[in-house]
MMTF fields as JSON, N, C-alpha, C and O atoms, coordinates in Angstrom:
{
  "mmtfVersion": "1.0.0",
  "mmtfProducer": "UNKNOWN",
  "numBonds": 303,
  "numAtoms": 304,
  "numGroups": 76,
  "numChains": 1,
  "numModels": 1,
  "chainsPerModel": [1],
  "groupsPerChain": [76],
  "chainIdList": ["A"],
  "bondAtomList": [4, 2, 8, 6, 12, 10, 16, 14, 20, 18, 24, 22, 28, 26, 32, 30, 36, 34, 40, 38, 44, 42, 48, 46, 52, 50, 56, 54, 60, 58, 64, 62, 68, 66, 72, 70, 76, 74, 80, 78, 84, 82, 88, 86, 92, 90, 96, 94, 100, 98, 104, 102, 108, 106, 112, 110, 116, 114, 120, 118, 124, 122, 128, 126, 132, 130, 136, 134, 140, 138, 144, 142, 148, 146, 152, 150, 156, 154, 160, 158, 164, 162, 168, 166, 172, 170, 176, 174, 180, 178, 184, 182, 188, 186, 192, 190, 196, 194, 200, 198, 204, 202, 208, 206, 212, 210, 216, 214, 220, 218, 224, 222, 228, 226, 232, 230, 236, 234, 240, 238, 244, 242, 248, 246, 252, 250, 256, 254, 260, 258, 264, 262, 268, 266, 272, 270, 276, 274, 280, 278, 284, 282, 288, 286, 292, 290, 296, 294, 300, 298],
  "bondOrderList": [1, 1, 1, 1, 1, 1, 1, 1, 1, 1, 1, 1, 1, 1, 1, 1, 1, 1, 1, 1, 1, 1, 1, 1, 1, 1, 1, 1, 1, 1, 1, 1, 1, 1, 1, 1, 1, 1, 1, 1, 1, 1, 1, 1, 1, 1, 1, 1, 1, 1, 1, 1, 1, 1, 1, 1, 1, 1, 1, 1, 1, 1, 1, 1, 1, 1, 1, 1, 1, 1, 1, 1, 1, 1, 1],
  "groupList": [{"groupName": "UNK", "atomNameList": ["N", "CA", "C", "O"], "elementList": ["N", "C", "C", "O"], "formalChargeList": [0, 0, 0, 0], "bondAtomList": [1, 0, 2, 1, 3, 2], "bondOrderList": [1, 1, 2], "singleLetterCode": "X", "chemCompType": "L-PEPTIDE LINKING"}],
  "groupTypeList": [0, 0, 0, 0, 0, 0, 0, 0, 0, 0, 0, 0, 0, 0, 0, 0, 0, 0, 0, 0, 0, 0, 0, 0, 0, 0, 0, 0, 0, 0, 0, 0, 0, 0, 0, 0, 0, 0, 0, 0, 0, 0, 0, 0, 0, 0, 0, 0, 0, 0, 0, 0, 0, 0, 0, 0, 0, 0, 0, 0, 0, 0, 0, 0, 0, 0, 0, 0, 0, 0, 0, 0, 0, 0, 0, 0],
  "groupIdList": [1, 2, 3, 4, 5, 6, 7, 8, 9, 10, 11, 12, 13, 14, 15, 16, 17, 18, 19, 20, 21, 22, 23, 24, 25, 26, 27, 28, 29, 30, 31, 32, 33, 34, 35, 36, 37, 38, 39, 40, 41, 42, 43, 44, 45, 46, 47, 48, 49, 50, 51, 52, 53, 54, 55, 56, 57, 58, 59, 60, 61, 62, 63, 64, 65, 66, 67, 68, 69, 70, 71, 72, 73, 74, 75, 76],
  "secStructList": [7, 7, 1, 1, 7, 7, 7, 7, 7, 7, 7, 1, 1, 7, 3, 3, 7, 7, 6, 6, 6, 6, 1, 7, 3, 3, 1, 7, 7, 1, 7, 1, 6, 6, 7, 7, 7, 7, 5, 1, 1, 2, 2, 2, 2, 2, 6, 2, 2, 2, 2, 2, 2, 2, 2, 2, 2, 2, 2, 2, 6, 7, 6, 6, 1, 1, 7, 7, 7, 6, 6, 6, 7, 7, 7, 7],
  "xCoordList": [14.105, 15.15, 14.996, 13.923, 16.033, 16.128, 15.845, 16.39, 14.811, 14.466, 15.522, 14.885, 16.717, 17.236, 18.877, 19.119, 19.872, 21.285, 21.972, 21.958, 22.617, 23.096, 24.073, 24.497, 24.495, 25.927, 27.444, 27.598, 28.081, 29.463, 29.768, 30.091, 29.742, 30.454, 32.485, 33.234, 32.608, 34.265, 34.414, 33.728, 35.274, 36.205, 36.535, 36.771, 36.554, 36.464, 38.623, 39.309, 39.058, 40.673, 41.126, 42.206, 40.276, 40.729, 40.057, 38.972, 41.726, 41.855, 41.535, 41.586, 41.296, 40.757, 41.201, 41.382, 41.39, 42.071, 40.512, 39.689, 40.037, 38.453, 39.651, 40.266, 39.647, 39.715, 39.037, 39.516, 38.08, 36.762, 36.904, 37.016, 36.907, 36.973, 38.285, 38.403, 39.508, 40.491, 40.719, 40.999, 40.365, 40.759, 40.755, 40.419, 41.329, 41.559, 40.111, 39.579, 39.669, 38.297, 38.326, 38.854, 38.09, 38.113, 36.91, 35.895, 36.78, 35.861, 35.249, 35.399, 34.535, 34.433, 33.49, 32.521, 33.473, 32.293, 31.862, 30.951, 32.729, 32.67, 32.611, 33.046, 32.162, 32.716, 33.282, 33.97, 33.728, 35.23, 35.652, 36.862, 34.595, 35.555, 36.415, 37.175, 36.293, 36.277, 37.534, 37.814, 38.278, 38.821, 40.209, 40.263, 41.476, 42.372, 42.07, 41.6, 42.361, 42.497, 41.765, 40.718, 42.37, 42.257, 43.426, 44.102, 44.134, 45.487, 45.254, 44.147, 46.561, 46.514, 46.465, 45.717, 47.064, 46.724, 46.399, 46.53, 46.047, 45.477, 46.947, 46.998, 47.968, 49.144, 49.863, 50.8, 49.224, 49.835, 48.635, 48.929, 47.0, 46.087, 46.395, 45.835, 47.018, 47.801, 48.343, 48.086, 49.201, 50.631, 49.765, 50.45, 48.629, 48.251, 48.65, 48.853, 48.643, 49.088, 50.476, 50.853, 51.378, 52.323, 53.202, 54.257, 52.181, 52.294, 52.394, 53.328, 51.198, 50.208, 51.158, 50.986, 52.026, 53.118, 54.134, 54.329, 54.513, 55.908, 55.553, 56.265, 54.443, 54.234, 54.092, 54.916, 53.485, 53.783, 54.786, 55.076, 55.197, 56.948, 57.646, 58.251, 57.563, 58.586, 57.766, 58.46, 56.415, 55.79, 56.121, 56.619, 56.24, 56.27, 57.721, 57.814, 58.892, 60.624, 60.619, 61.75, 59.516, 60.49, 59.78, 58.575, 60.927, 61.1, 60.33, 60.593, 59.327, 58.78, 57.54, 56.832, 57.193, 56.142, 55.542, 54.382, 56.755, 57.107, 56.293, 56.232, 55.895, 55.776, 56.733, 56.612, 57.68, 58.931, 58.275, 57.275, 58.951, 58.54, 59.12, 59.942, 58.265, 58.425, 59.365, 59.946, 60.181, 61.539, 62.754, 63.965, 61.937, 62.915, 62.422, 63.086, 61.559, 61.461, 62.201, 62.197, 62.945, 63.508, 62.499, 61.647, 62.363, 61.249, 62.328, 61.929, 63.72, 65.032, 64.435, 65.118],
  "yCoordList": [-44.81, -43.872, -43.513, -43.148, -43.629, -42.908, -41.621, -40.624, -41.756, -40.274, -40.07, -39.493, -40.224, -39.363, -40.247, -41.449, -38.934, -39.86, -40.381, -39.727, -41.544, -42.243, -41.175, -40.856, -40.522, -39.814, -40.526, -40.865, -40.578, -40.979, -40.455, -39.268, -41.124, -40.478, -40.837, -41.782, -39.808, -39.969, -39.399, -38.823, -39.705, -39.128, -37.861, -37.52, -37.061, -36.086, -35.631, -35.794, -35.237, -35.369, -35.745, -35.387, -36.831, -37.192, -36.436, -36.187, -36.348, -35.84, -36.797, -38.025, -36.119, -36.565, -36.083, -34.866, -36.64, -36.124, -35.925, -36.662, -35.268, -35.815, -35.364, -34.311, -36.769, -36.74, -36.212, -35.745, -36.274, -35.473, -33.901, -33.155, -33.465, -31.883, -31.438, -30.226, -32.203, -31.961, -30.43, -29.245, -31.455, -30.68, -31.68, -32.858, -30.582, -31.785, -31.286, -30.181, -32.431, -32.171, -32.695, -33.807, -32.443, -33.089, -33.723, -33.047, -35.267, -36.067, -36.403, -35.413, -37.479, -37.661, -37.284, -38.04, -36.089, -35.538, -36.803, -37.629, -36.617, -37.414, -38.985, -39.414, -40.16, -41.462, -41.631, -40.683, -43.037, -43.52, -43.832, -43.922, -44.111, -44.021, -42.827, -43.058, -41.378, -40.35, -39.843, -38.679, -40.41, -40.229, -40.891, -42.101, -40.187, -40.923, -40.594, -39.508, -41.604, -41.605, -42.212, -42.754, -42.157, -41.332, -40.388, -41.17, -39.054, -39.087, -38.339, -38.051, -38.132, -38.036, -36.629, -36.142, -35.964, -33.958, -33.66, -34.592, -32.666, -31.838, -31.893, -32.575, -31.344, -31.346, -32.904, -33.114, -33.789, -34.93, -35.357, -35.843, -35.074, -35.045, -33.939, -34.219, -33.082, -32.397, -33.113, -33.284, -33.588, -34.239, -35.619, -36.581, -35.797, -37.359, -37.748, -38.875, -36.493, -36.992, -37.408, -38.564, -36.286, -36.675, -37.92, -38.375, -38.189, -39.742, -40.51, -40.903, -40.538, -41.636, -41.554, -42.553, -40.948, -40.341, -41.682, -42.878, -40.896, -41.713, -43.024, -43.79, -43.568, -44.986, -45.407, -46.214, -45.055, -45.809, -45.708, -46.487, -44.729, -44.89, -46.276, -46.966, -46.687, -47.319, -48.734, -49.591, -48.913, -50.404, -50.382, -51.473, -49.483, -49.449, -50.153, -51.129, -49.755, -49.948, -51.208, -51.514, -52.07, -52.961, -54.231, -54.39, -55.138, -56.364, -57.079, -58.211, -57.203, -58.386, -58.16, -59.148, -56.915, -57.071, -57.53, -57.718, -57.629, -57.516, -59.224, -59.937, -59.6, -61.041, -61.329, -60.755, -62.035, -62.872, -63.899, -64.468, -64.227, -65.014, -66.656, -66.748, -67.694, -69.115, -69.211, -68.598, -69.714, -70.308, -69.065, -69.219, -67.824, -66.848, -66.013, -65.143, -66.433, -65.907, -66.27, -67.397, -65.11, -64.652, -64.606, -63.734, -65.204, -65.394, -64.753, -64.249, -64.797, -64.404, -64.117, -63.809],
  "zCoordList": [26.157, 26.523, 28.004, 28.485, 28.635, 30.541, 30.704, 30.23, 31.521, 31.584, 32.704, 33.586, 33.113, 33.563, 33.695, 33.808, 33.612, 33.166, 34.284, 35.326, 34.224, 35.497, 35.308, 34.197, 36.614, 36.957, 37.676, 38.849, 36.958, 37.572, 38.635, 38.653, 39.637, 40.927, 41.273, 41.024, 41.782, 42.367, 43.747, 44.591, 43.623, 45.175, 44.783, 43.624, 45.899, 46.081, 46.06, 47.069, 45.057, 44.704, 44.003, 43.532, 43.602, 42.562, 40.665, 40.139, 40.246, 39.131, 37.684, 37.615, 36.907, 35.724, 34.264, 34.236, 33.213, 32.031, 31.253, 31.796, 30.339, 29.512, 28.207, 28.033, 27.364, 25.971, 24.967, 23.934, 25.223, 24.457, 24.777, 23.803, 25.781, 26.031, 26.016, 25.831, 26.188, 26.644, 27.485, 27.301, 28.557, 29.559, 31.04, 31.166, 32.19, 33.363, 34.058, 33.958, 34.771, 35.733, 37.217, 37.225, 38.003, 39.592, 39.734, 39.561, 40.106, 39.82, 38.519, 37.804, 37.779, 36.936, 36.196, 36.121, 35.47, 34.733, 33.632, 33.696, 32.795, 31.748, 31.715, 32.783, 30.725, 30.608, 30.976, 31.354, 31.343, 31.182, 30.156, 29.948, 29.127, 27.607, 27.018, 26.077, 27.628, 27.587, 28.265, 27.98, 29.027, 30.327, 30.58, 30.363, 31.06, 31.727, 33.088, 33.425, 33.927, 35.34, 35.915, 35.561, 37.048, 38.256, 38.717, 39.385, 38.766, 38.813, 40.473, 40.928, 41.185, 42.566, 42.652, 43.5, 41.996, 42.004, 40.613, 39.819, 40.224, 39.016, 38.301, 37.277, 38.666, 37.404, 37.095, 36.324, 37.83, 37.057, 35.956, 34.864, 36.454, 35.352, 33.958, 32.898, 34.006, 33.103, 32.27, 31.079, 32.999, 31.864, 31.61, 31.26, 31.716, 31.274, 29.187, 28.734, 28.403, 27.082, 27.32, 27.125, 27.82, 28.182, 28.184, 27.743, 28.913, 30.419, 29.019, 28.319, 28.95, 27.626, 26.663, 25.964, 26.253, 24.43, 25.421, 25.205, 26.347, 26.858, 26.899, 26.249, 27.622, 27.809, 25.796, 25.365, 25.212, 24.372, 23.345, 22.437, 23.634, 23.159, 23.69, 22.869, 25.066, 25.731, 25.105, 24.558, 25.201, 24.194, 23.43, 23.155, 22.459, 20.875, 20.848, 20.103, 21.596, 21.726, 22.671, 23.049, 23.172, 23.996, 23.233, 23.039, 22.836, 22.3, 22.995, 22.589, 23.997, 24.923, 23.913, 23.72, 23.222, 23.062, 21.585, 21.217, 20.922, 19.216, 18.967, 19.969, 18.048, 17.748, 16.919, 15.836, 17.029, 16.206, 15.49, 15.928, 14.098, 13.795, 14.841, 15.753, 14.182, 15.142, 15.318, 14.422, 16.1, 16.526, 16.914, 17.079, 16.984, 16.532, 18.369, 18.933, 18.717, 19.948, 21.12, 21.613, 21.624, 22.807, 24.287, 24.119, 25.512, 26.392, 27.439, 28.488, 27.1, 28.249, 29.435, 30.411]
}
């Protein structure tokens, strides 16, 4: 076991979502398994569920990503 924990370093502005704590952080406390971002100010690290709901709304709805059956695929 490490006697001592590697620390994540960031830039100094940059914003952070922690999934685990939910909450926003400036620089990276947490994982990156843990984590959206990097975001450019604190209220767009806010809206990161947000962000994250909408983006996969718009995958979930766009046909590029669906598997058709054989012969039935559209590449348009």
């Amino acid at each position: 076991m490490p006697l001592f924990k590697k620390r994540t370093v960031g830039k100094p502005g940059e914003w952070y979502y922690c999934l685990e704590h939910k909450k926003v952080e400036e620089g990276p406390d947490c994982p990156n398994k843990d984590r959206f971002g990097p975001y450019a100010s604190r209220p767009e690290a806010e809206q990161a569920m947000e962000t994250a709901r909408e983006r996969n709304l718009q995958w979930e709805n766009d046909p590029r990503w669906h598997d058709a059956p054989a012969g039935e695929r559209d590449d348009g």
